[in-house]
VMD Tcl script that builds the backbone (N, CA, C; Angstrom):
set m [mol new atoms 246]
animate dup $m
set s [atomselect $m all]
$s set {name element resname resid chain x y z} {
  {N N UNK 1 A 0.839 -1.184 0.000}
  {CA C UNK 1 A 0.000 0.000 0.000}
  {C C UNK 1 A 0.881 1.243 0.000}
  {N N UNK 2 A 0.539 2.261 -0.581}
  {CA C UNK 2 A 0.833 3.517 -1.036}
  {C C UNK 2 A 1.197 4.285 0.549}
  {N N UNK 3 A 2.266 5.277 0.163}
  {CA C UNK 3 A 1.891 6.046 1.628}
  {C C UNK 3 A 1.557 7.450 1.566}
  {N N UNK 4 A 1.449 7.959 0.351}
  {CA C UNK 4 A 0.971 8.606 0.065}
  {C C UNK 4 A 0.056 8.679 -1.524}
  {N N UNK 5 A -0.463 9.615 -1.759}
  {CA C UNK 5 A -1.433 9.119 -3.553}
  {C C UNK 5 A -0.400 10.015 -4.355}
  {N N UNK 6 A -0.957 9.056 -5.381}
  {CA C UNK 6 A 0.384 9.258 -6.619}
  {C C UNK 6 A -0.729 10.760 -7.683}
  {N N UNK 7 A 0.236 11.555 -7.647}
  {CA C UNK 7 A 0.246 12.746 -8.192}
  {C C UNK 7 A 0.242 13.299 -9.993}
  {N N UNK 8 A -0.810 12.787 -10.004}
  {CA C UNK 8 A -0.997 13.507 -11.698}
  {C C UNK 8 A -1.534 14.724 -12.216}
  {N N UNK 9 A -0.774 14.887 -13.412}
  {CA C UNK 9 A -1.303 15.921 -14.238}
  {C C UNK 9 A -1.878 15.722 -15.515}
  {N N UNK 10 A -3.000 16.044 -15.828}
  {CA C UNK 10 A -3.613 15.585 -17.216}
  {C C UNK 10 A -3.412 17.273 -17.671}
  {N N UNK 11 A -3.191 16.703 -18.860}
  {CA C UNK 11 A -2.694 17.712 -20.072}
  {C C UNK 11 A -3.643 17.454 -21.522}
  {N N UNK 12 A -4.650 18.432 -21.756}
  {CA C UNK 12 A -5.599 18.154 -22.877}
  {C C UNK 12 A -6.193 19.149 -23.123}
  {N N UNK 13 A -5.958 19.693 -24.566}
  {CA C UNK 13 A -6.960 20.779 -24.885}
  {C C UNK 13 A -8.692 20.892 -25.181}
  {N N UNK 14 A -8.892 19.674 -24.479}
  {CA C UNK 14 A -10.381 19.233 -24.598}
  {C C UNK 14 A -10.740 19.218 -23.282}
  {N N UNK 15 A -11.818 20.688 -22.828}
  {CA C UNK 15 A -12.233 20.752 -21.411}
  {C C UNK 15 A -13.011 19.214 -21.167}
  {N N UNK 16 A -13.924 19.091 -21.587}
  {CA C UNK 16 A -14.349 17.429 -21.602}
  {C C UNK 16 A -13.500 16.402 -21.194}
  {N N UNK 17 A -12.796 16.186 -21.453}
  {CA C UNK 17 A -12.123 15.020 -21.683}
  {C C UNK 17 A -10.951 15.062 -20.000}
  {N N UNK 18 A -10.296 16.212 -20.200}
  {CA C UNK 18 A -10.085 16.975 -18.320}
  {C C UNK 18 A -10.745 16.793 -17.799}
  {N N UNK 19 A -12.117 17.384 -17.389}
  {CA C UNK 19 A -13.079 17.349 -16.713}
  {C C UNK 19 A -13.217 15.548 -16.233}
  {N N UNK 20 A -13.531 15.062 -17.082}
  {CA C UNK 20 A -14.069 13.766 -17.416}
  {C C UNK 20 A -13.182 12.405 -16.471}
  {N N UNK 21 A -11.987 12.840 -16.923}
  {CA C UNK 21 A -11.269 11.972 -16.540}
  {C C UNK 21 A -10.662 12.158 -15.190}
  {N N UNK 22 A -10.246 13.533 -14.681}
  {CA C UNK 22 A -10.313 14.134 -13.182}
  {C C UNK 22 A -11.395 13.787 -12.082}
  {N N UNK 23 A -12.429 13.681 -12.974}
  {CA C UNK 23 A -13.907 12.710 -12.090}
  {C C UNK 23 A -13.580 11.888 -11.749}
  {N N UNK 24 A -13.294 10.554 -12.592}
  {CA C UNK 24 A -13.190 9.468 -12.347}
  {C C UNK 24 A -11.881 8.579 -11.743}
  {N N UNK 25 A -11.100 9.804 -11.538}
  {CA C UNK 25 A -10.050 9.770 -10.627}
  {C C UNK 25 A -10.178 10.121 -9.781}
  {N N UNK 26 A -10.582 11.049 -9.106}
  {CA C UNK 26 A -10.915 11.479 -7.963}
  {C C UNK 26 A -11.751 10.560 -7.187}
  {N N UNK 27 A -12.113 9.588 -7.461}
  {CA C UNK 27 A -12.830 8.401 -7.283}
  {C C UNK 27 A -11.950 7.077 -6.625}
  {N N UNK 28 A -10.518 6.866 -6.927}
  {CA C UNK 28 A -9.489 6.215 -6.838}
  {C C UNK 28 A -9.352 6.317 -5.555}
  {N N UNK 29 A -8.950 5.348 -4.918}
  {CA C UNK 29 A -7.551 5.135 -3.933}
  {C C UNK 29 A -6.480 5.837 -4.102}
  {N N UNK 30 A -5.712 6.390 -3.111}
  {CA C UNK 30 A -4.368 6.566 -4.071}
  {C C UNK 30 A -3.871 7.432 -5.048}
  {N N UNK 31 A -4.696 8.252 -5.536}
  {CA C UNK 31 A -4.685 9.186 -6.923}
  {C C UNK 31 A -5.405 10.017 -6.619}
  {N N UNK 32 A -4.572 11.756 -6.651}
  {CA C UNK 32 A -4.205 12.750 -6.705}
  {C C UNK 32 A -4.321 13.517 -7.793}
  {N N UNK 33 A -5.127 14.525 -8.244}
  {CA C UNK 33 A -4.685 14.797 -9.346}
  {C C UNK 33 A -4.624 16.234 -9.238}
  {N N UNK 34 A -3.408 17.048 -9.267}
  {CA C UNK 34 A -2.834 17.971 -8.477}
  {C C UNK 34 A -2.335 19.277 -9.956}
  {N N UNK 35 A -2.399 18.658 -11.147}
  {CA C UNK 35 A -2.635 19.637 -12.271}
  {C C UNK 35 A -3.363 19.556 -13.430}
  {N N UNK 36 A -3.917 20.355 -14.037}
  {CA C UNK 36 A -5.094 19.841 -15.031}
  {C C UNK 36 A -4.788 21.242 -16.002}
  {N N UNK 37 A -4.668 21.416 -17.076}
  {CA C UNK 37 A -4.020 22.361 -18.054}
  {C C UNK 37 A -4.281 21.776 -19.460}
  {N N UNK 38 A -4.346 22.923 -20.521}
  {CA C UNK 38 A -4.782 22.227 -21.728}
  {C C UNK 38 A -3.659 22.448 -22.614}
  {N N UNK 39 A -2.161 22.656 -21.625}
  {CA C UNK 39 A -1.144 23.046 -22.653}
  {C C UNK 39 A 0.088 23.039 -21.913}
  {N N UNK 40 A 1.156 22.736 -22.638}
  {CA C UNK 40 A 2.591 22.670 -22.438}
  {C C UNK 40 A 3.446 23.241 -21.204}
  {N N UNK 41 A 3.479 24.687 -21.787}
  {CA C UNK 41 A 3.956 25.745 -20.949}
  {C C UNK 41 A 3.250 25.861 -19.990}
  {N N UNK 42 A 1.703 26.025 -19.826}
  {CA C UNK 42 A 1.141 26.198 -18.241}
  {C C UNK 42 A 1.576 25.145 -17.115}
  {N N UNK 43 A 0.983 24.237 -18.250}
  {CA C UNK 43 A 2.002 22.600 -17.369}
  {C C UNK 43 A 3.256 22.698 -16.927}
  {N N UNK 44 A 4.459 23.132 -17.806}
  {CA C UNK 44 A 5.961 23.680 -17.127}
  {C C UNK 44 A 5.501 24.909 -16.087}
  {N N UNK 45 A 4.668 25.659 -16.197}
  {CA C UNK 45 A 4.782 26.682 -15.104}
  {C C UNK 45 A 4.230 26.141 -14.062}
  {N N UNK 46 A 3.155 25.412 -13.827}
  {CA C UNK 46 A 2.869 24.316 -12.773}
  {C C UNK 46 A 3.380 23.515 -12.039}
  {N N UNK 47 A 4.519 22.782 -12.864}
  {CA C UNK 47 A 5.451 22.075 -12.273}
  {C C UNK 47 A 6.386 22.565 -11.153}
  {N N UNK 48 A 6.411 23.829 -11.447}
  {CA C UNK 48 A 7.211 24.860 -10.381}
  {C C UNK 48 A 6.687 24.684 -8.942}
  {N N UNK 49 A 5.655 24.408 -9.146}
  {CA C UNK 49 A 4.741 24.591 -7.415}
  {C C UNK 49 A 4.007 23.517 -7.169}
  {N N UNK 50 A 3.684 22.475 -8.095}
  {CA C UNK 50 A 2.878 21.077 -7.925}
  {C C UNK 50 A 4.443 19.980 -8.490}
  {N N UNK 51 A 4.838 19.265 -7.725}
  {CA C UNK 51 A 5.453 18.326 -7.911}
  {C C UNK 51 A 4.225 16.614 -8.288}
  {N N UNK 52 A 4.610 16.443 -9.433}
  {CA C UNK 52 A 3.677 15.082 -9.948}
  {C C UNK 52 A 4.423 13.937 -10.136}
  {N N UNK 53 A 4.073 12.948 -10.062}
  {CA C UNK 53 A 4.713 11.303 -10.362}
  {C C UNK 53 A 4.391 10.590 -11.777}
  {N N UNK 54 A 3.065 11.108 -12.164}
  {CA C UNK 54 A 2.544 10.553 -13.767}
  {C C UNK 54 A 1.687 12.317 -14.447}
  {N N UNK 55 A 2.085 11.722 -15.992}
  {CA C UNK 55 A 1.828 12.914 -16.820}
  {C C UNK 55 A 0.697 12.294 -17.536}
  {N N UNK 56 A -0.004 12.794 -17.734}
  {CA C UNK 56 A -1.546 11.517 -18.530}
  {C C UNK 56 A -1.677 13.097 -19.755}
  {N N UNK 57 A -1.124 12.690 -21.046}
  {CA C UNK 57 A -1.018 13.891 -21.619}
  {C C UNK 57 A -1.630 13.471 -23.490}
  {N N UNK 58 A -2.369 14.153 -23.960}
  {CA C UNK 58 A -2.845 14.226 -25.353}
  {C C UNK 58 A -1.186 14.106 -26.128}
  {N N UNK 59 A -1.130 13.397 -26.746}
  {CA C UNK 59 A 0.567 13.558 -27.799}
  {C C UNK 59 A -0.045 14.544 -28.738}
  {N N UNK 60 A -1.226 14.855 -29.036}
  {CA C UNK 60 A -1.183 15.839 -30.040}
  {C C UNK 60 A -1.381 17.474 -29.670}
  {N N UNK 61 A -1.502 17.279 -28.510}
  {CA C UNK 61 A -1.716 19.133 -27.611}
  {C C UNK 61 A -0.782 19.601 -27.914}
  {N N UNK 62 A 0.482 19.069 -27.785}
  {CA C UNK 62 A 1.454 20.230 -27.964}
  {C C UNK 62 A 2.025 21.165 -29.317}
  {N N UNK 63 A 1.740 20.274 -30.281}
  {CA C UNK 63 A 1.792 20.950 -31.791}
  {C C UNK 63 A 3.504 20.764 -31.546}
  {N N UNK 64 A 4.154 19.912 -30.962}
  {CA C UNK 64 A 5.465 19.799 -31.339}
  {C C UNK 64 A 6.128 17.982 -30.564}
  {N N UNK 65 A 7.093 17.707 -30.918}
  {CA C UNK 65 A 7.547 16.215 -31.001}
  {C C UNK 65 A 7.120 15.970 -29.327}
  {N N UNK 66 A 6.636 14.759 -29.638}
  {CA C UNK 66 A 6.190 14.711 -27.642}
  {C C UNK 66 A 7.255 14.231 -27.313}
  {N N UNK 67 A 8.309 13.473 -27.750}
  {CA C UNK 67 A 9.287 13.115 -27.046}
  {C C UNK 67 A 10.338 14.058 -26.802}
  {N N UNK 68 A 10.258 15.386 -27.365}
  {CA C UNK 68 A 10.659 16.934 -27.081}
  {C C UNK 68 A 10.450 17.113 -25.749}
  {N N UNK 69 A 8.757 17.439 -25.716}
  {CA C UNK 69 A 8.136 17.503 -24.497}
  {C C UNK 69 A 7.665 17.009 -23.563}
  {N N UNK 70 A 8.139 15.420 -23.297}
  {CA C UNK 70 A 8.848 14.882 -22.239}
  {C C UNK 70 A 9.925 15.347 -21.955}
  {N N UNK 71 A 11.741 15.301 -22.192}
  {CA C UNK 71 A 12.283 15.532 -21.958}
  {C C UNK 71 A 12.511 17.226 -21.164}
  {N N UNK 72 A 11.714 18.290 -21.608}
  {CA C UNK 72 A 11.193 19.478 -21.588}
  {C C UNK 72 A 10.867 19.129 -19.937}
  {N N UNK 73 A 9.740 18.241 -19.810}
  {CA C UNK 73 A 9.086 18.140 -18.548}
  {C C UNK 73 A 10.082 17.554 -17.830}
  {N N UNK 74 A 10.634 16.488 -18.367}
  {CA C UNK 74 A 11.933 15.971 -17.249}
  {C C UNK 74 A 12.813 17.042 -16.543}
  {N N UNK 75 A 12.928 17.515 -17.187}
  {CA C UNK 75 A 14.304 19.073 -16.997}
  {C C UNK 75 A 13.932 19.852 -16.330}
  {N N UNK 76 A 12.178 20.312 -16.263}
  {CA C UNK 76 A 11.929 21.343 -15.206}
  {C C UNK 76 A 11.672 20.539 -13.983}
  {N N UNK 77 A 11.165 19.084 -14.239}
  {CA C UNK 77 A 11.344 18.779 -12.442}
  {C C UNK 77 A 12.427 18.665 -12.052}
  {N N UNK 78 A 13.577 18.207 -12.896}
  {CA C UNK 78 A 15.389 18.207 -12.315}
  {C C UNK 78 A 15.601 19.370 -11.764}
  {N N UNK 79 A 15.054 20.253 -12.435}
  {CA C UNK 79 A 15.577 21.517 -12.225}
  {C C UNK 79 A 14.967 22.598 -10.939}
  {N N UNK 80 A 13.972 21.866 -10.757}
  {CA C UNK 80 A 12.914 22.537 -9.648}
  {C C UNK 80 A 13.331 21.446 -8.514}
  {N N UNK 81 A 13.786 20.176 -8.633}
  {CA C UNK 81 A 14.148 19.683 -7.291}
  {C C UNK 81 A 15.681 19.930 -6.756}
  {N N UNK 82 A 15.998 20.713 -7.906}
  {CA C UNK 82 A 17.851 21.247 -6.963}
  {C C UNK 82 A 17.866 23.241 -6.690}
}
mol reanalyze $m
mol bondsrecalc $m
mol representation Tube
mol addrep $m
């Protein structure tokens, strides 16, 4: 068992689909969902002050290579935990 709930951020430019899926998490054991944004950069500016464990993210929101913007997201939590 968990000792604390695991911390997500959903990333989707579809209020629906945010909405939607933040419901049915909030429903969980265990699961947190501590950012909700329909875009990249708000998400990096978020990260500054919400520390998360899973990214639950549209690959097509960002209008650029998602494996860009993973690494992007890796770097600001490296960079926000030193």
């Amino acid at each position: 068992m968990l000792s604390r709930p695991i911390r997500l951020a959903i990333v989707d430019d579809h209020v629906l689909l945010r909405k939607t899926l933040r419901n049915y998490l909030l429903d969980q054991r265990n699961v947190s969902v501590v950012i909700q944004t329909s875009d990249i950069p708000e998400l990096l500016d978020n990260l500054g002050s919400s520390a998360v464990d899973i990214v639950i993210m549209d690959s097509m929101v960002s209008g650029m290579n998602t494996l860009l913007v993973f690494i992007k997201i890796s770097l600001k939590m490296i960079s926000d935990q030193s």
